[in-house]
C-alpha positions in Angstrom: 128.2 160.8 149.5 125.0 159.2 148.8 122.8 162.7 148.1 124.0 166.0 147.2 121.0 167.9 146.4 118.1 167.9 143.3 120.5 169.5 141.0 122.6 167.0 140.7 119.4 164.8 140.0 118.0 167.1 137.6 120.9 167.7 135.5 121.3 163.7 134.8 117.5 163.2 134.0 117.2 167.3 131.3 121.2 166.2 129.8 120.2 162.8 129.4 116.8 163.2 127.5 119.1 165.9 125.4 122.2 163.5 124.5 119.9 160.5 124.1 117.4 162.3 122.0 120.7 163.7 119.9 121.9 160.3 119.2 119.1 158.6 118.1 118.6 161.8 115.5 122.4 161.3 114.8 122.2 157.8 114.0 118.9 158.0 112.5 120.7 160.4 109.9 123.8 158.3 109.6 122.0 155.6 108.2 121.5 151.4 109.4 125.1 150.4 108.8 126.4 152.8 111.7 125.5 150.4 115.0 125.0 147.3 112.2 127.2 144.2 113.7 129.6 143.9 110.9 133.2 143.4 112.8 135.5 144.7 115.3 135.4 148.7 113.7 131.8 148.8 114.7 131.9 147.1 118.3 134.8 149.6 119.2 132.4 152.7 117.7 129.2 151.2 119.4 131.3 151.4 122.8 132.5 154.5 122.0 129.0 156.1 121.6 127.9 154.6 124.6 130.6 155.9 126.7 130.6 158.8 125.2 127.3 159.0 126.3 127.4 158.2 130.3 130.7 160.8 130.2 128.1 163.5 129.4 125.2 162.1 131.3 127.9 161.6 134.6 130.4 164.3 134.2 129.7 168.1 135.1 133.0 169.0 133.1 131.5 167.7 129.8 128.7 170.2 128.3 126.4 168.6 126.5 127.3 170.5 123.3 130.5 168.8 123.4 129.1 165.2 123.5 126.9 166.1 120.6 130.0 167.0 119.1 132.1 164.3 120.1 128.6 161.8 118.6 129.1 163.7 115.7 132.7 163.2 115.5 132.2 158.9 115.8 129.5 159.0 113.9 131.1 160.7 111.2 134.3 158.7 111.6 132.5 155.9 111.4 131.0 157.1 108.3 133.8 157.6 106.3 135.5 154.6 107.1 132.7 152.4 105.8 132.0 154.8 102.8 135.7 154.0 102.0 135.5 150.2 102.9 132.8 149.7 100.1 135.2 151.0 97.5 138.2 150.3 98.6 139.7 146.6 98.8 142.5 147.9 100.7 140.3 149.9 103.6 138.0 146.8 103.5 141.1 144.9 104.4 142.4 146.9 107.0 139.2 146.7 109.0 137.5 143.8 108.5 138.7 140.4 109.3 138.0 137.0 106.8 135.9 134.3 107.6 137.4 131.5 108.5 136.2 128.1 107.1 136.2 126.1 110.6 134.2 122.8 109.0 134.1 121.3 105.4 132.9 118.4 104.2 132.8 116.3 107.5 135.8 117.1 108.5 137.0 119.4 111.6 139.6 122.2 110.3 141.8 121.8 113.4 144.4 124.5 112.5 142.0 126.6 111.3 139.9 126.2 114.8 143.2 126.8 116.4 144.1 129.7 114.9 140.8 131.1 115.7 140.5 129.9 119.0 137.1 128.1 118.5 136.7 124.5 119.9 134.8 121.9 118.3 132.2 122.1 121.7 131.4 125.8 120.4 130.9 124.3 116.2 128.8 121.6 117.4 127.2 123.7 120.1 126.5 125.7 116.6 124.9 122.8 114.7 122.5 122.1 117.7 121.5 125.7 117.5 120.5 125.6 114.4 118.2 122.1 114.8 120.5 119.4 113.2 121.0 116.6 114.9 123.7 115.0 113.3 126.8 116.7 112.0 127.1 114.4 108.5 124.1 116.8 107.6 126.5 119.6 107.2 128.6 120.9 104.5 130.4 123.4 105.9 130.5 125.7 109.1 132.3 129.3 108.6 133.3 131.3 111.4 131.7 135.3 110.2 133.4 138.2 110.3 131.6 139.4 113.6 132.3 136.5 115.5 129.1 134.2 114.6 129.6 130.8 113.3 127.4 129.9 110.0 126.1 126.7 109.1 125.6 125.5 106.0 123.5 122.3 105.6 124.1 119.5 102.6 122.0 119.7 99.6 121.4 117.4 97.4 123.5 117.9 94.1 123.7 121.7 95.0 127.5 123.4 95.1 128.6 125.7 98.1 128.5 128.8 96.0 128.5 131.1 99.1 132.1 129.7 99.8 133.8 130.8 96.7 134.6 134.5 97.4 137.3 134.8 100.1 137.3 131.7 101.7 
């Protein structure tokens, strides 16, 4: 059917302007690091929200009450799971990948680039990006824990102390 009546209409627009206006005061609340781009955790949360969110805007089944709750429920979920990550190595572990070191000292890290399913197209394509024209005026490119790829530039006498922890 392509019309059913205003109703229908009406309920998307008044439960939509409710449950939008409820998550931006829930995540408001909940602080920056909620929707922040961090790692794989927080992409599966974001979706989550926004699913969450076109189930109540779509569904007549779902009362709005319950997809404040189930914000509240993410939100919260994601909440403590950071709140733990930040003091404990092990949580930290469990849901956050390393960065990988995909480029050091003028030399492509093949296995690493393998393992991580990067190809040197995508590093270089990374150097252009960043408005270096030649690759020898790089000291290392890291691939980031949410999927971006770093690069660091040569200095002159200076040592790579971003590298050191974890890598």
């Amino acid at each position: 059917m392509f019309f059913d009546g205003w109703y229908d209409v009406v309920r998307v627009f008044m439960v939509g302007i409710l449950a939008y206006a409820a998550l931006v005061f829930l995540l408001r609340i909940s602080g920056k690091r909620t929707l922040s781009k961090m790692n794989a955790f927080d992409l599966i949360v974001t979706i989550a929200l926004g699913s969450t969110l076109a189930t109540v805007l779509l569904s007549k089944e779902v009362a709005l009450i319950e997809g404040v709750a189930a914000f509240m429920m993410l939100i919260g979920l994601q909440y403590i799971i950071t709140w733990a990550s930040v003091r404990s190595h092990w949580v930290e572990n469990l849901i956050k990948a390393e960065p990988s070191l995909l480029f050091y000292e003028g030399r492509f890290l093949t296995d690493a680039l393998r393992q991580q399913r990067v190809t040197q197209e995508e590093v270089l394509f990374a150097v252009r990006s960043q408005g270096l024209p030649q690759i020898e005026n790089v000291a290392a490119i890291v691939l980031e824990t949410d999927g971006s790829l770093t690069v660091l530039q040569n200095q002159q006498g200076g040592e790579l102390t971003s590298l050191k922890r974890k890598l």
